[in-house]
Structure formats: C-alpha cells, structure tokens
C-alpha positions in Angstrom: -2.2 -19.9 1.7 -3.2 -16.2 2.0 -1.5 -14.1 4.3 -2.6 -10.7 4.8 0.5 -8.0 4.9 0.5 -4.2 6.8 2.6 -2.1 5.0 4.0 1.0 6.4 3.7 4.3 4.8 7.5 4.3 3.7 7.7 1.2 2.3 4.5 1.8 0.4 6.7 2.9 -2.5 7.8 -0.7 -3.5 3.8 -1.9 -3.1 2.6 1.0 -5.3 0.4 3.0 -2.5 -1.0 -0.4 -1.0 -1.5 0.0 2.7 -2.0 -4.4 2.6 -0.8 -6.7 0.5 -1.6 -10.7 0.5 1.5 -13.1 0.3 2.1 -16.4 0.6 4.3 -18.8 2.4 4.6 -21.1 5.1 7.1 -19.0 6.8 8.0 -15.0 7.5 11.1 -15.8 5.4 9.5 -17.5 2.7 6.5 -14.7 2.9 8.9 -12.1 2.3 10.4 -13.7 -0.9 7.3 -14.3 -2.2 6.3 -10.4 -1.6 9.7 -9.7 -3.5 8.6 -11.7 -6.5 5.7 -8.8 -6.7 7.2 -6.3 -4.8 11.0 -5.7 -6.1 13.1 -4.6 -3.8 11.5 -5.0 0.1 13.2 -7.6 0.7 16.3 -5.7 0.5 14.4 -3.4 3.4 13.4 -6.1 5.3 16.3 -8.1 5.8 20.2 -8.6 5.6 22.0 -11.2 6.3 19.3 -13.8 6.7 17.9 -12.2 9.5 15.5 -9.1 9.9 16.8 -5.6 9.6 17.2 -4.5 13.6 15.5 -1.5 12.7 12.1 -3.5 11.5 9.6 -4.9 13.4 7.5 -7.7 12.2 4.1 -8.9 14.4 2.4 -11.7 13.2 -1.4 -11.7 14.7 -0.2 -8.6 17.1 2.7 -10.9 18.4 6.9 -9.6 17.5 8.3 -12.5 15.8 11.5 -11.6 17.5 10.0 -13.3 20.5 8.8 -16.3 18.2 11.3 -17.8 15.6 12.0 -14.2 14.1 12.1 -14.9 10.1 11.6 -18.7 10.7 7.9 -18.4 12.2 5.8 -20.2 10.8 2.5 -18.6 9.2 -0.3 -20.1 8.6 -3.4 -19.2 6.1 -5.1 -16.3 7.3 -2.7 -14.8 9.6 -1.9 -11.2 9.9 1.6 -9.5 9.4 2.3 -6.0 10.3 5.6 -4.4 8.8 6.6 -1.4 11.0 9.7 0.4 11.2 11.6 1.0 14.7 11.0 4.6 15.9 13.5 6.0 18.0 14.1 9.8 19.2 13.9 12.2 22.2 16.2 15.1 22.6 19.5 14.8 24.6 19.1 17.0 27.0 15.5 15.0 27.6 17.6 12.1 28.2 19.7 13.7 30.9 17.2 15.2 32.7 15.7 11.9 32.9 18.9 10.5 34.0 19.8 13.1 36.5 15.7 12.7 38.1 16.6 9.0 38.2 19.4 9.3 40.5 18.0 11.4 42.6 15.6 9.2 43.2 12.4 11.6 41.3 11.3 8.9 38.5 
C-alpha cells in the first residue's frame, strides 16, 4: 500500500533532500516504522513514548490525526500524509498588548 509522505524542510536531512517520500502501512504508527526502516532516525523525531511528539503535526488527506486516532489512524493506499512541525512565536510584549486590549474590551 503506497502512502505518499510531506516532509518538512528540517526533517529533510534524514530523507536525503526528499520533499515526499512513499511509505507503507496500514497505520500512522506502522507508516512511520516503515519510513524508519529507510529513513534512520525520524522516528526518533516523530514520536516518544508511543505517541506523537506534541510539537509535530501529522494530517492525513488535510485532516490532524490528533482529531482522528493520532498514531493509530488508519491509512489506507493512496492517502496523503503531511509532516509539519508546530510553529509557535510572537514577542511578549505583543502578547500583553493583546491581553491588556482584551480587557478593555478593544479585540
């Protein structure tokens, strides 16, 4: 079963430069140890613990598996996974003034 894999730029290192990759398996879990058996080491990125990394999102057809069966949904043959790492930023002093307009009642 042929399961067509997004890669993100910085896990690219462990897929030699490969934007996709195809993987096998009838779930996430057992696509991502099947990408580990060509890919050393992205497991290691993706998960811990059994479960995915918090800071990793995983879609499968545009949908987060976190709202499916996370590393238990089951794929099917050509589905569509996208690998993309949580982004999270701002400056503090962004945050407060977006705090402070909230209790005033300006958001």
């Amino acid at each position: 079963m042929a399961i067509e894999v997004r890669i993100p730029t910085i896990l690219r290192t462990y897929t030699d430069g490969q934007k996709s990759v195809e993987g096998n398996g009838g779930t996430l879990a057992e696509l991502i140890e099947d990408l580990e058996t060509r890919h050393s080491g992205i497991r290691e990125r993706l998960v811990d613990g059994g479960e995915l990394r918090r800071f990793v999102n995983v879609y499968l057809n545009d949908e987060d598996v976190r709202f499916l069966d996370g590393i238990s949904t089951k794929l099917s043959d050509g589905d569509n996974v996208t690998i993309l790492p949580a982004v999270a930023g701002g400056s503090a002093a962004e945050d407060a003034a977006g705090a402070v307009g909230r209790r005033k009642g300006m958001r």
